[in-house]
C-alpha angles and dihedrals in degrees: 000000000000119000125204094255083069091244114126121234131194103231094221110254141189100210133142078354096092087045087053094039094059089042092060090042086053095043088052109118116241119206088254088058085044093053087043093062099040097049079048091055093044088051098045093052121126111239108193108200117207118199105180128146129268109273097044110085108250091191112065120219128163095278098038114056121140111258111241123182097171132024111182100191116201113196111198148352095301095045092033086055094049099059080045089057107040106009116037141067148149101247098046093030126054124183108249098161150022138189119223118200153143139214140138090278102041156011127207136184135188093257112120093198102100155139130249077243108059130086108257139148110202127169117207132183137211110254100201085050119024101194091065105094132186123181123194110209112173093152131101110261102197120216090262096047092053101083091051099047092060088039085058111032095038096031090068090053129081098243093210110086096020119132112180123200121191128192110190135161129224129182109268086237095071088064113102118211139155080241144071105280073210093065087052118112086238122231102038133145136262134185145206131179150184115252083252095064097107103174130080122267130223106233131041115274123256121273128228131280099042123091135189127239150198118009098353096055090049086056099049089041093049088049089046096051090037090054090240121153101239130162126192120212101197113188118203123212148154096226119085098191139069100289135154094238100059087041093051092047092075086055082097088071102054083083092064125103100245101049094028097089096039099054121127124228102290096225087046093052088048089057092045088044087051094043091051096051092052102045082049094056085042081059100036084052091074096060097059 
């Protein structure tokens, strides 16, 4: 208000105070809502299983951390079915690990039983030579889950001598080009590295501005703060399922040093990659 001296003055008021005032009352946390959240993060906690033999510490420390030379990462059912197809096996490969947890999307166990469909995280390792690592992830790691699953899962390995590879997959409608996506030969490949990836990869590079999100990008940042020579092959599709298409995109990278010495018998991968996807629609069918 004015006064007649020509100052203004602010006349004191309560409003819109009282109303604050009763919001932060009623934001205020009771011991029921305390309990809630805690019981939610406990719940929501990552659990990485280890099932290695005797003689290989199953407890990391600083002086005993597994020795890992290669980690090859698949992220989802398309790259999850891949490594099932041309890379693994049960007489070179044996389980050594598995990741339990929860969220609104998913639910894993440490059970290693399971369909191309489920939700799972397993580690496996090269028998013939133990320092080669793959890990299947097909389930949903949620933003918050993130941190903890590279605290678990690279917090048990030595960091010097560690290369990653990720194959991923991403609907072809994230990527961001001058052109149609329409126009797109739809799936292709797509990569991104560390600056201490070193070899050549075998697809071109990803273009700005497109970026890379959830599990895959943790991974890549982790690597890239952790000075880890890390590379993500991203295949982009249309299709959101298990389908041969998508599979058979990632072939490219057989060729690739990493991947090149630890391929199956091609005619015998043909026969596993049908038998997944129709033992996926077998399992789809019951649904409908």
């Amino acid at each position: 208000m004015a006064t007649f001296f020509g100052e203004v003055v602010v006349a004191p008021s309560r409003a819109g105070v009282d109303d604050e005032e009763s919001a932060e009352e009623g934001c205020e946390e009771t011991p029921e809502d305390r309990e809630i959240r805690r019981e939610l993060e406990k719940k929501r906690e990552i659990d990485v299983c280890w099932t290695l033999k005797s003689g290989v510490p199953t407890e990391s420390s600083a002086d005993e951390l597994f020795v890992c030379s290669k980690l090859i990462l698949a992220i989802g059912h398309n790259a999850a079915a891949f490594l099932s197809s041309f890379i693994l096996d049960s007489v070179c490969w044996e389980v050594i690990g598995a990741v339990k947890l929860w969220n609104e999307w998913c639910r894993t166990s440490s059970t290693t039983n399971v369909l191309p469909t489920d939700s799972f995280c397993l580690f496996y390792r090269l028998i013939s030579d133990p320092t080669v690592w793959l890990c299947q992830c097909s389930c949903y790691v949620a933003e918050d889950q993130q941190f903890q699953w590279l605290e678990k899962v690279f917090g048990c390995m030595r960091k010097e001598g560690l290369q990653v590879t990720i194959l991923s997959t991403c609907p072809v409608a994230d990527y961001k080009t001058q052109e149609s996506t329409l126009t797109l030969p739809s799936p292709f490949l797509k990569a991104l590295k560390t600056k201490e990836f070193k070899e050549q990869v075998c697809c071109p590079l990803l273009e700005q501005p497109n970026i890379v999100r959830d599990l895959p990008a943790a991974v890549l940042s982790y690597c890239q703060v952790w000075q880890i020579p890390a590379v993500l092959y991203q295949c982009y599709t249309d299709i959101i399922k298990l389908d041969t298409v998508t599979i058979e995109a990632f072939k490219p990278l057989l060729s690739s040093k990493v991947l090149k010495s630890l391929v199956k018998d091609v005619s015998e991968s043909t026969k596993i990659l049908k038998k997944l996807l129709i033992t996926s629609e077998s399992h789809n069918n019951i649904y409908i």
